[in-house]
TORMARRO-732324 format. One record per residue (C-alpha): residue number from 0; residue in one letter; x, y, z. Coordinates in Angstrom, 2 decimals, decimal comma, always signed. Layout:
BEGIN
(atom NUM; "a"; (X; Y; Z))
...
END
This chain:
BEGIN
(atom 0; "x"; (+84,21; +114,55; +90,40))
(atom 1; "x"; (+87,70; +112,81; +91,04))
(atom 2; "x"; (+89,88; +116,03; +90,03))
(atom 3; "x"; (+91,74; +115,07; +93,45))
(atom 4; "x"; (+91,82; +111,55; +92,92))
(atom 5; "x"; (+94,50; +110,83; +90,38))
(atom 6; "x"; (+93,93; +108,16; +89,51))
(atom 7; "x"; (+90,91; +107,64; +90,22))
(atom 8; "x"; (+86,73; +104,47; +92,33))
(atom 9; "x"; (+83,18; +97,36; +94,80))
(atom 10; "x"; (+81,76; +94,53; +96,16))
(atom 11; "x"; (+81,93; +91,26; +98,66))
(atom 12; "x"; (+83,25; +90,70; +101,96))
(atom 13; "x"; (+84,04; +88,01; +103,91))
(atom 14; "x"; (+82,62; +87,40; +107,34))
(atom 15; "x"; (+84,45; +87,17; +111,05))
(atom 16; "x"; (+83,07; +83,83; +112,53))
(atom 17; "x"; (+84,43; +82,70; +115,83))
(atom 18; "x"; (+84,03; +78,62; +116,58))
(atom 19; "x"; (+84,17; +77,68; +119,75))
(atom 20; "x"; (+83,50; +73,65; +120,74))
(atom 21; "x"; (+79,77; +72,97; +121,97))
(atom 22; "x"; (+77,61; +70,29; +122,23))
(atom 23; "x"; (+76,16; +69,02; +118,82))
(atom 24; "x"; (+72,85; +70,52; +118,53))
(atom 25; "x"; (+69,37; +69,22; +117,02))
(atom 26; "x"; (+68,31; +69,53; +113,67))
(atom 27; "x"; (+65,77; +71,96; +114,73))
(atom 28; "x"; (+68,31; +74,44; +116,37))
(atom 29; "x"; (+70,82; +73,35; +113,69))
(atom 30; "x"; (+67,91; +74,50; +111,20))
(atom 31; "x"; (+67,49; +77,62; +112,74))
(atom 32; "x"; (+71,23; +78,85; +113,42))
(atom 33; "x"; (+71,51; +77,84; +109,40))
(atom 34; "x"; (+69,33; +80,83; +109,00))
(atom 35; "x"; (+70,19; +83,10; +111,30))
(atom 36; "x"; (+73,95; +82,59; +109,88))
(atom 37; "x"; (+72,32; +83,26; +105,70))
(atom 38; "x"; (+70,47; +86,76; +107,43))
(atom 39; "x"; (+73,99; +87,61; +108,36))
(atom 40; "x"; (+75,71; +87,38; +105,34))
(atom 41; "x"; (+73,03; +89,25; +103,52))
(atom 42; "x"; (+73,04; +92,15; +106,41))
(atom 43; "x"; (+76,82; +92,12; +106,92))
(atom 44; "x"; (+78,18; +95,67; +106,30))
(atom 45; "x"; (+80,86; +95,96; +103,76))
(atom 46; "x"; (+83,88; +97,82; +103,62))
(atom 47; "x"; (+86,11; +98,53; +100,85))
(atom 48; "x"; (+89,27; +101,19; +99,73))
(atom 49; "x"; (+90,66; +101,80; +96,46))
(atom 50; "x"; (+94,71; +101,28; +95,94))
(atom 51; "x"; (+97,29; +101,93; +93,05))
(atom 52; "x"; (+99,66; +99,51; +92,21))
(atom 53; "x"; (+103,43; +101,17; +92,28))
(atom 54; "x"; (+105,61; +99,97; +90,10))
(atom 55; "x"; (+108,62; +97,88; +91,88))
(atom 56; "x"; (+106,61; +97,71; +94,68))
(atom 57; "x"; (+107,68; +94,30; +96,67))
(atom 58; "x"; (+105,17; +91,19; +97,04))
(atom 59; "x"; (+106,37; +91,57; +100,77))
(atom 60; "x"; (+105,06; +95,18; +101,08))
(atom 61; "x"; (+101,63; +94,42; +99,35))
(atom 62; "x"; (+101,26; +91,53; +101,60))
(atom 63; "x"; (+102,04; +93,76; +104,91))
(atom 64; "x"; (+99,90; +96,58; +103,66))
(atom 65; "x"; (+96,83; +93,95; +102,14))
(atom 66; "x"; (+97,31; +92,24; +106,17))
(atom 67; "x"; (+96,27; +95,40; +107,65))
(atom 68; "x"; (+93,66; +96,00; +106,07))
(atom 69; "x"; (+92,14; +92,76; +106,39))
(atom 70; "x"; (+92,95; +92,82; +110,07))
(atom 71; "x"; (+91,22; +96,68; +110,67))
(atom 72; "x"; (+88,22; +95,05; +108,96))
(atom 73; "x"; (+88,37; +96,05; +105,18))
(atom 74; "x"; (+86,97; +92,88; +102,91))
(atom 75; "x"; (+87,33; +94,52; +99,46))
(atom 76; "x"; (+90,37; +96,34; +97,09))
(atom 77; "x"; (+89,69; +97,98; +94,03))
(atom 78; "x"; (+93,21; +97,90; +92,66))
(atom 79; "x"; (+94,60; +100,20; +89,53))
(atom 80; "x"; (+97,04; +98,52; +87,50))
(atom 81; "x"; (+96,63; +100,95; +84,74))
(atom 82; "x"; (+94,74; +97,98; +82,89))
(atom 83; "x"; (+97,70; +96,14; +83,36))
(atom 84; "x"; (+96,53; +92,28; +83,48))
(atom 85; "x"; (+99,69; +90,42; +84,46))
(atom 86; "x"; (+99,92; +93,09; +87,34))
(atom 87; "x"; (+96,71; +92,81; +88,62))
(atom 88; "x"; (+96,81; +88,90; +88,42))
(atom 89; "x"; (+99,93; +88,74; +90,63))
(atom 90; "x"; (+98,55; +91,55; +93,01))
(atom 91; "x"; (+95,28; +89,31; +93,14))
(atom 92; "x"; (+96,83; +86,51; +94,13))
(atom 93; "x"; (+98,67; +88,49; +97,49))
(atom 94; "x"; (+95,22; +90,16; +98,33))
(atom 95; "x"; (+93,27; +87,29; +98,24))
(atom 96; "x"; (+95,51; +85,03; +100,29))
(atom 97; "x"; (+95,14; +87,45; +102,92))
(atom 98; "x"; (+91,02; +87,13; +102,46))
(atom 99; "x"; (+90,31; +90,25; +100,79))
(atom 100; "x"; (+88,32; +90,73; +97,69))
(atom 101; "x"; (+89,93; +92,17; +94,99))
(atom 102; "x"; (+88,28; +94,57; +92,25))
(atom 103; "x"; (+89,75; +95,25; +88,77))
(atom 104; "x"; (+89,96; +99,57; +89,20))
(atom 105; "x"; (+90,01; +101,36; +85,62))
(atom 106; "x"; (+90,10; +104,72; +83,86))
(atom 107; "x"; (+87,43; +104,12; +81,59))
(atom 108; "x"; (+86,69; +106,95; +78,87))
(atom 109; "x"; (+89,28; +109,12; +81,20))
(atom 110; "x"; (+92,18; +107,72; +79,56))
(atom 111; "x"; (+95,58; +109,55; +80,83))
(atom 112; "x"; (+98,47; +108,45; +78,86))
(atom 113; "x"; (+96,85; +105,52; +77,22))
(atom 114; "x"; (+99,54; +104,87; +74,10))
(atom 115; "x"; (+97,15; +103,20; +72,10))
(atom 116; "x"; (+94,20; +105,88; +72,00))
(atom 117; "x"; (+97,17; +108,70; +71,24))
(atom 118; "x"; (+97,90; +107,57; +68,42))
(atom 119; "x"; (+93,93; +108,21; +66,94))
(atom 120; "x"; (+93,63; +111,77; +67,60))
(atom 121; "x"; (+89,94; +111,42; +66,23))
(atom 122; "x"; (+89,07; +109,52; +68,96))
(atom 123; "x"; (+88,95; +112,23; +71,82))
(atom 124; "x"; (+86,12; +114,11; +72,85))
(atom 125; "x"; (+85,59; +117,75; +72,15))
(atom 126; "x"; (+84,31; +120,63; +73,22))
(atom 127; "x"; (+81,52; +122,92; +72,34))
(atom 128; "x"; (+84,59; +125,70; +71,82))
(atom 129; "x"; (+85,93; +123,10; +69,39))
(atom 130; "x"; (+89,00; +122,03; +71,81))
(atom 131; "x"; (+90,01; +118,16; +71,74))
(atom 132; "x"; (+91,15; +116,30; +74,58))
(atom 133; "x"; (+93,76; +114,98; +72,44))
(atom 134; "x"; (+95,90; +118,20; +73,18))
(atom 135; "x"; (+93,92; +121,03; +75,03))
(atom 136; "x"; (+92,72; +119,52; +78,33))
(atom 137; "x"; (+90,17; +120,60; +80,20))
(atom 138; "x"; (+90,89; +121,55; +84,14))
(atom 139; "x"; (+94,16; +118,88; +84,43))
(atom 140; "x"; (+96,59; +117,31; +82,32))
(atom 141; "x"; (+95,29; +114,09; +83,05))
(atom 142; "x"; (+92,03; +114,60; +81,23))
(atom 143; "x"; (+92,35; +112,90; +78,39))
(atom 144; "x"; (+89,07; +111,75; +77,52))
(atom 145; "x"; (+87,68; +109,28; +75,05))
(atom 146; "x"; (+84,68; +109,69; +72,97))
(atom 147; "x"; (+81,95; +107,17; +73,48))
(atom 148; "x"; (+80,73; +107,60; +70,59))
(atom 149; "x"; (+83,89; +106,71; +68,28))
(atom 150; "x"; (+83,40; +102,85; +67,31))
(atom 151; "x"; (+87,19; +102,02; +67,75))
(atom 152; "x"; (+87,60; +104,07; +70,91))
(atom 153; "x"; (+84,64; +102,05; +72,39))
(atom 154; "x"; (+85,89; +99,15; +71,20))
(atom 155; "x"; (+89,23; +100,05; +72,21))
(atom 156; "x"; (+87,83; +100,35; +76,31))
(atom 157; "x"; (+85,53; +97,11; +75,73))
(atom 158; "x"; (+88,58; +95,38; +75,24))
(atom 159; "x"; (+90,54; +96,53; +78,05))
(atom 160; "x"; (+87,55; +95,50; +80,23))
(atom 161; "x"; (+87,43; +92,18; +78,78))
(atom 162; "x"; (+91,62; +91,96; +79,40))
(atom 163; "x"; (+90,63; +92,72; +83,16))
(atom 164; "x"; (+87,57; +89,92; +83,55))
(atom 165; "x"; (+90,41; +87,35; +82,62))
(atom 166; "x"; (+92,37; +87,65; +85,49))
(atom 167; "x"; (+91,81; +84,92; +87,77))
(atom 168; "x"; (+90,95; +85,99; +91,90))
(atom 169; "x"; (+89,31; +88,76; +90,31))
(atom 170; "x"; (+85,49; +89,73; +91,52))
(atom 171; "x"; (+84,62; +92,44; +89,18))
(atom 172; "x"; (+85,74; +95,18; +86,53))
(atom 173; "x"; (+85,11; +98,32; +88,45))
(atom 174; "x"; (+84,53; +101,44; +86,03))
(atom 175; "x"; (+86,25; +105,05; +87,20))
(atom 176; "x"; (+85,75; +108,03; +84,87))
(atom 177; "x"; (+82,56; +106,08; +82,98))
(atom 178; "x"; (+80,98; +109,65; +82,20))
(atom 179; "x"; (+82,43; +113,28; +80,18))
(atom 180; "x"; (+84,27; +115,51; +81,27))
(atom 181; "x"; (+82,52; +117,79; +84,44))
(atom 182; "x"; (+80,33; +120,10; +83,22))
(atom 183; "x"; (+80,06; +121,13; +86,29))
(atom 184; "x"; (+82,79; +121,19; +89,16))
(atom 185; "x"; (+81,75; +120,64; +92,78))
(atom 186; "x"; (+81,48; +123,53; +94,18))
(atom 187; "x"; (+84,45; +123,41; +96,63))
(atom 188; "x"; (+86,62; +122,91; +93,82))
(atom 189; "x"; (+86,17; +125,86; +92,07))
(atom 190; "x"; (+88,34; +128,17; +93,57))
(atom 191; "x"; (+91,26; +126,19; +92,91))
(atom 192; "x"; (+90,27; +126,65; +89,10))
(atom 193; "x"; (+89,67; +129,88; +89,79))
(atom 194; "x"; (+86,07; +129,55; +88,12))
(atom 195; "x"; (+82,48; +130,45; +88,33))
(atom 196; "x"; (+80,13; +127,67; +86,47))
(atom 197; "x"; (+76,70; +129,32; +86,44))
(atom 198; "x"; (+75,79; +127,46; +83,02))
(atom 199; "x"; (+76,93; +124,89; +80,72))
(atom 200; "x"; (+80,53; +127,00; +79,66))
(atom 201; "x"; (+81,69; +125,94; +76,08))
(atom 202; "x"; (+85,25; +124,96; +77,58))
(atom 203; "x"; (+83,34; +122,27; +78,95))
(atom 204; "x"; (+80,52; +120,90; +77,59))
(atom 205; "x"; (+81,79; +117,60; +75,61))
(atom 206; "x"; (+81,47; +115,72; +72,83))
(atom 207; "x"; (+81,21; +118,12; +69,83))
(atom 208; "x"; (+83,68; +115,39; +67,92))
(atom 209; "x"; (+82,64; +114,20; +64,64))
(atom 210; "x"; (+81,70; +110,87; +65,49))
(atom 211; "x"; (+79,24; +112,19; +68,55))
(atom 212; "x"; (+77,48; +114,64; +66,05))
(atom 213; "x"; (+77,70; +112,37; +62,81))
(atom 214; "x"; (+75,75; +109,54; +65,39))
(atom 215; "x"; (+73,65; +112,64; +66,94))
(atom 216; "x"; (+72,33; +113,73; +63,29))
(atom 217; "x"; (+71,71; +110,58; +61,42))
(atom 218; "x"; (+69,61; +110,26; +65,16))
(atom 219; "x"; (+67,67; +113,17; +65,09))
(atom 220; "x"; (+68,29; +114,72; +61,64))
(atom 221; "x"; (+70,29; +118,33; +63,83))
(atom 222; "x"; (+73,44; +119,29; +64,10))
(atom 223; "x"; (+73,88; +121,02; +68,06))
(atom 224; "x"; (+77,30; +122,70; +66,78))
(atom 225; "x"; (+74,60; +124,99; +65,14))
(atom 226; "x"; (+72,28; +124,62; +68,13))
(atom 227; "x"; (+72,04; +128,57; +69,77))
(atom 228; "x"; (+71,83; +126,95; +72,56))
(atom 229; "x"; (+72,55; +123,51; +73,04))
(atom 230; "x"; (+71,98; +123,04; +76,68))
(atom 231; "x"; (+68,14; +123,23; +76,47))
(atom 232; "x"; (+68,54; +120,76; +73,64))
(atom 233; "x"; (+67,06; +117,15; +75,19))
(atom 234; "x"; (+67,36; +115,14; +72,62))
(atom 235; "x"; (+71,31; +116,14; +72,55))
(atom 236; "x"; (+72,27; +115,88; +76,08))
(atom 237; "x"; (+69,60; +112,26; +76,34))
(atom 238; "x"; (+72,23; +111,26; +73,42))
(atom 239; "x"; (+75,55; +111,79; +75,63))
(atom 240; "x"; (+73,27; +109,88; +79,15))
(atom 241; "x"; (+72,45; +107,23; +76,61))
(atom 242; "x"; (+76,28; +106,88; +74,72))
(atom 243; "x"; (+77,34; +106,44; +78,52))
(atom 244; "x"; (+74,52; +103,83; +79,10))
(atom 245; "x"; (+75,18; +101,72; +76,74))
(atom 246; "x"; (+79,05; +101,58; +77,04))
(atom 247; "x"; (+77,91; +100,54; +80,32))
(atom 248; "x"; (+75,93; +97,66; +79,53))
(atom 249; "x"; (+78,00; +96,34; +76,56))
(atom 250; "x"; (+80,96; +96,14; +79,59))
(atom 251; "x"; (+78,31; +94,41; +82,00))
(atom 252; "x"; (+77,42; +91,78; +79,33))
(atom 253; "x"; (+81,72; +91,11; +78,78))
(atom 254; "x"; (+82,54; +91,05; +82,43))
(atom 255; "x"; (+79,51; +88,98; +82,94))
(atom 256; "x"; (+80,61; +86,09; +80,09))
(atom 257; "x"; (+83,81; +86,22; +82,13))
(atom 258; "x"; (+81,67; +85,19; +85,48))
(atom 259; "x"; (+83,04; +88,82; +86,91))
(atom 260; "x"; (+80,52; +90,91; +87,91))
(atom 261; "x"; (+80,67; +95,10; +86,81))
(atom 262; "x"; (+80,73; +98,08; +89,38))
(atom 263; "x"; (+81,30; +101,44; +89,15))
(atom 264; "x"; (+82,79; +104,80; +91,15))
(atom 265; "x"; (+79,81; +107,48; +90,11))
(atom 266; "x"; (+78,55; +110,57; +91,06))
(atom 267; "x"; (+76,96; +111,02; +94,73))
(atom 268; "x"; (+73,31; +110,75; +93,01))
(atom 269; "x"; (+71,90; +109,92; +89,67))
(atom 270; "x"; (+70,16; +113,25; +88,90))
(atom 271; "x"; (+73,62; +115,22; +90,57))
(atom 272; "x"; (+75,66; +112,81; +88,10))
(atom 273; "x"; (+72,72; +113,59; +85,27))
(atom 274; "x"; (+73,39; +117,12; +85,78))
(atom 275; "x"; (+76,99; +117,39; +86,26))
(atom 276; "x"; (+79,07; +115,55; +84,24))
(atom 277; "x"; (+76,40; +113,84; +82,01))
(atom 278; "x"; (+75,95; +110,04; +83,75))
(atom 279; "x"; (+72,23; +108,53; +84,71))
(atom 280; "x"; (+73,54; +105,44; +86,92))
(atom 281; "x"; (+70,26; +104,39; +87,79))
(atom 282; "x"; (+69,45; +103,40; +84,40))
(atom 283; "x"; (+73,09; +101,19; +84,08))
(atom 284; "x"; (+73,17; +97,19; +83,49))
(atom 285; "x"; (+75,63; +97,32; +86,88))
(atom 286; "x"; (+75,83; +95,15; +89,96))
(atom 287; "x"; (+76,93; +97,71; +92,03))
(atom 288; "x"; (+77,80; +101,04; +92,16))
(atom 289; "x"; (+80,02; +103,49; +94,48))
(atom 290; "x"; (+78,81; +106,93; +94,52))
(atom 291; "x"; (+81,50; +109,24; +95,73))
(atom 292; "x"; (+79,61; +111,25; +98,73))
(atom 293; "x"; (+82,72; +113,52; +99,22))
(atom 294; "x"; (+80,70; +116,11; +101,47))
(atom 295; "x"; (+83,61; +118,64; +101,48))
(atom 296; "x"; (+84,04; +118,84; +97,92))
(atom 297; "x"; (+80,29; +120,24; +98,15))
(atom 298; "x"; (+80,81; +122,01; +100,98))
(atom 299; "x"; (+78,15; +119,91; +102,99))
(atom 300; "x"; (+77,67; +118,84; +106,18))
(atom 301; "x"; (+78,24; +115,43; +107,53))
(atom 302; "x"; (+74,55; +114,46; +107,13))
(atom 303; "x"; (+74,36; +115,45; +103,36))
(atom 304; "x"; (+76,29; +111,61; +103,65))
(atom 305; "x"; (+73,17; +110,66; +104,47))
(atom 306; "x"; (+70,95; +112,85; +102,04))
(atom 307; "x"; (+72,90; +111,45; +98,95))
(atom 308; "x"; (+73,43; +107,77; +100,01))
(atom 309; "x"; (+69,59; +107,48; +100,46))
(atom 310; "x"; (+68,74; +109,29; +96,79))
(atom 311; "x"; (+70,69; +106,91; +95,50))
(atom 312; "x"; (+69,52; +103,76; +97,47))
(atom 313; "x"; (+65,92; +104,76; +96,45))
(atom 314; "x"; (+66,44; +105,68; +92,86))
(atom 315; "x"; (+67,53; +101,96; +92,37))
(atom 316; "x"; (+64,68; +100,68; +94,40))
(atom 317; "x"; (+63,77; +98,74; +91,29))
(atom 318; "x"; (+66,78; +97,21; +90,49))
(atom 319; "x"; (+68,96; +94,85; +92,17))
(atom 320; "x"; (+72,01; +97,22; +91,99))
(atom 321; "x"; (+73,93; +97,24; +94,90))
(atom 322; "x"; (+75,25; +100,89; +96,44))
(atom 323; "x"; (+78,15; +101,23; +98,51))
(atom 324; "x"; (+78,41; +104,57; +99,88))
(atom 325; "x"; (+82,21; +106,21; +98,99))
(atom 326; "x"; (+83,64; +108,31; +101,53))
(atom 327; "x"; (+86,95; +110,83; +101,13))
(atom 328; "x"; (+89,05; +110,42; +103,98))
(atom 329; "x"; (+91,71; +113,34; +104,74))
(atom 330; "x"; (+89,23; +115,64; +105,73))
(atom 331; "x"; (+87,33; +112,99; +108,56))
(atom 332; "x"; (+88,74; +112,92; +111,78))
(atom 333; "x"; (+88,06; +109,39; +113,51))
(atom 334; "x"; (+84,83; +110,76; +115,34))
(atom 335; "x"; (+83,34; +112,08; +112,22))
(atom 336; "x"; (+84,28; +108,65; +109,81))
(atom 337; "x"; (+82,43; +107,50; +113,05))
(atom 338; "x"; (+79,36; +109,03; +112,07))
(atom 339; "x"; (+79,68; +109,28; +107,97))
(atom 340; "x"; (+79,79; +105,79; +108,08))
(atom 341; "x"; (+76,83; +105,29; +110,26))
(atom 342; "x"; (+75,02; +107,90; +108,09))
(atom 343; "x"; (+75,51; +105,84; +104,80))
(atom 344; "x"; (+74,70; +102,92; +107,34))
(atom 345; "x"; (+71,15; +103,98; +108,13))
(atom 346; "x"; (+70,18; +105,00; +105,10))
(atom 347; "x"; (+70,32; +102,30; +103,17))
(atom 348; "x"; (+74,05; +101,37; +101,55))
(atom 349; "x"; (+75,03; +98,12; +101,68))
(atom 350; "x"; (+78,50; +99,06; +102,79))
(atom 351; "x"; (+81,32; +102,25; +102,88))
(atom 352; "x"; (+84,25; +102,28; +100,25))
(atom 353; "x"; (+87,03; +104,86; +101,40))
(atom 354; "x"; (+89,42; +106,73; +99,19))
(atom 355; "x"; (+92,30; +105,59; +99,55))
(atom 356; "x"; (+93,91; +103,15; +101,19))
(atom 357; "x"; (+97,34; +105,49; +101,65))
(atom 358; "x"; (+95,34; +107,86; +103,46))
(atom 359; "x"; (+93,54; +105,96; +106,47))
(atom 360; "x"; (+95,34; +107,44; +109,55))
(atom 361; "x"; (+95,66; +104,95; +112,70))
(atom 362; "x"; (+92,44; +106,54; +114,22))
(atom 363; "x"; (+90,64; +106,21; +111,27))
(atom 364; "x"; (+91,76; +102,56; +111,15))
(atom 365; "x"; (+90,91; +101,77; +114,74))
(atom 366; "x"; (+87,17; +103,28; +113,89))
(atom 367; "x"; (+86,97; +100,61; +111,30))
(atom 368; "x"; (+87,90; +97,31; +113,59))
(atom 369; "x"; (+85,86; +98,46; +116,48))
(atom 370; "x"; (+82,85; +98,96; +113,94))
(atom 371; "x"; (+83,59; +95,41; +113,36))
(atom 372; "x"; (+84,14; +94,49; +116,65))
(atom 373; "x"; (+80,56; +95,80; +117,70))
(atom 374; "x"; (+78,58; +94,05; +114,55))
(atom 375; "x"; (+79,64; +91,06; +116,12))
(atom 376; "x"; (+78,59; +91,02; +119,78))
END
């Protein structure tokens, strides 16, 4: 998924209105531009980019860097304070003063560094090879991952979600790393790991912990550390979908008693996210969701965008979840972010979240206001 993004990946923007002094109108026009002006907040097209907050960074900076974003037509930041609430409130306060939206970014069962989960060694993931993620990582250092399944590791992330939905200026707890470890790298990645992943390899396949299997068995009365082979096992791997699931939904019901909503950086697809690193987003309690459609890391074309925004748009056909199509922008020049966002456009997202904010080039920024520019003529 995000090896790249070291984190790492929602929501509401605000519209550009221009009032100009006319002649009061009748109620029947006056009734009519009333709903014209509803259809185009529900149409608008959103934009939003994920930041991390840097320690001693100055209110001054934030402010410059949160103005031109606003200004190049960006309504939404996702901001990572490492869970830090008294951060994120005073960052919150900046962004929204300078009419953006601002989204509480957080490593969910990814958690790098996190001092309280260290010191519970029990409460990492492991692999089928019997490796924790306590001290043998898979792929990166930072891959320290939390099982699900543990009840005071889950309880543990619950409550940093609910620390999040308190800050005030906040619009939702957005979820990064709510899955296991890849099974599965893209496959532009895996030369860089020097790896071949033709099956489910033991290095990788997570959570053989004790509290996974001790939940699996009392489930379905076998143990898939004795499984031959475990990958053909449904029940097991419907476990680890459903252990993500309801983490999910336990966080949506927290944020939601906090009158924040829940979103979530996923996989490009739910049955790509199924297969890869274990994560059915289709099935979440989730008001929206970000897929990461980073076309190079699959070595895809431009209109695979496309391809994977609308799999996604009509696997949720049934719900009301939202999906915002995430784009990876180093590799786009400004004539192809020209067309990746139209792609995610047309078929069906509600809007285009770009990784990161650090990265936009001027081009890239200019694309973005004269998108603007032409949704309001």
């Amino acid at each position: 998924m995000r090896i790249i993004k070291t984190i790492a990946c929602i929501c509401i923007l605000g519209l550009y209105a221009c009032n100009t002094q006319k002649e009061e109108p009748t109620s029947i026009v006056k009734e009519a531009l009333t709903e014209e002006t509803v259809k185009e907040v529900e149409t608008t097209f959103k934009f939003w980019t994920w930041i991390t907050a840097k320690e001693g960074k100055a209110d001054t900076t934030y402010q410059k860097e949160f103005k031109k974003y606003k200004t190049h037509g960006i309504d939404a930041v996702l901001i990572n304070t490492l869970t830090d609430p008294v951060e994120l409130e005073r960052l919150a306060a900046l962004a929204t003063k300078e009419g953006l939206e601002v989204h509480a970014w957080m490593f969910t069962t990814n958690r790098p560094g996190d001092t309280i989960a260290l010191q519970h060694p029990d409460w990492y993931m492991v692999s089928r090879s019997g490796k924790s993620c306590f001290d043998d990582r898979p792929y990166v250092d930072y891959y320290q991952w939390l099982s699900p399944s543990h009840p005071e590791a889950r309880k543990h992330i619950l409550s940093l979600v609910e620390g999040l939905a308190k800050v005030k200026g906040v619009e939702s707890v957005h979820l990064d790393y709510i899955r296991y470890p890849d099974v599965f790298l893209p496959i532009g990645l895996l030369p860089k790991y020097k790896l071949t992943q033709e099956e489910e390899l033991p290095d990788f396949d997570f959570d053989y912990s004790d509290a996974s299997v001790e939940k699996f068995k009392k489930l379905h009365h076998k143990d898939p550390r004795t499984m031959k082979n475990p990958a053909i096992d449904m029940e097991w791997k419907n476990f680890r979908l459903n252990e993500i699931t309801s983490l999910v939904n336990e966080a949506y019901t927290i944020a939601h008693a906090h009158d924040k909503k829940l979103t979530a950086a996923v996989f490009p697809y739910p049955e790509m996210a199924d297969h890869m690193v274990r994560q059915r987003w289709d099935k979440w309690n989730i008001d929206a969701v970000l897929p990461m459609i980073y076309h190079n890391f699959y070595e895809e074309e431009l209109d695979w965008i496309g391809y994977a925004t609308a799999q996604g748009v009509q696997d949720l056909a049934a719900k009301k979840t939202e999906l915002h199509t995430g784009l990876y922008l180093p590799p786009l020049s400004a004539e192809e972010l020209s067309i990746a966002i139209k792609e995610a456009k047309n078929n069906g997202a509600k809007g285009v979240s770009f990784f990161d904010g650090n990265a936009f080039t001027q081009e890239q920024l200019a694309v973005l206001k004269a998108f603007r520019n032409n949704e309001e003529k």
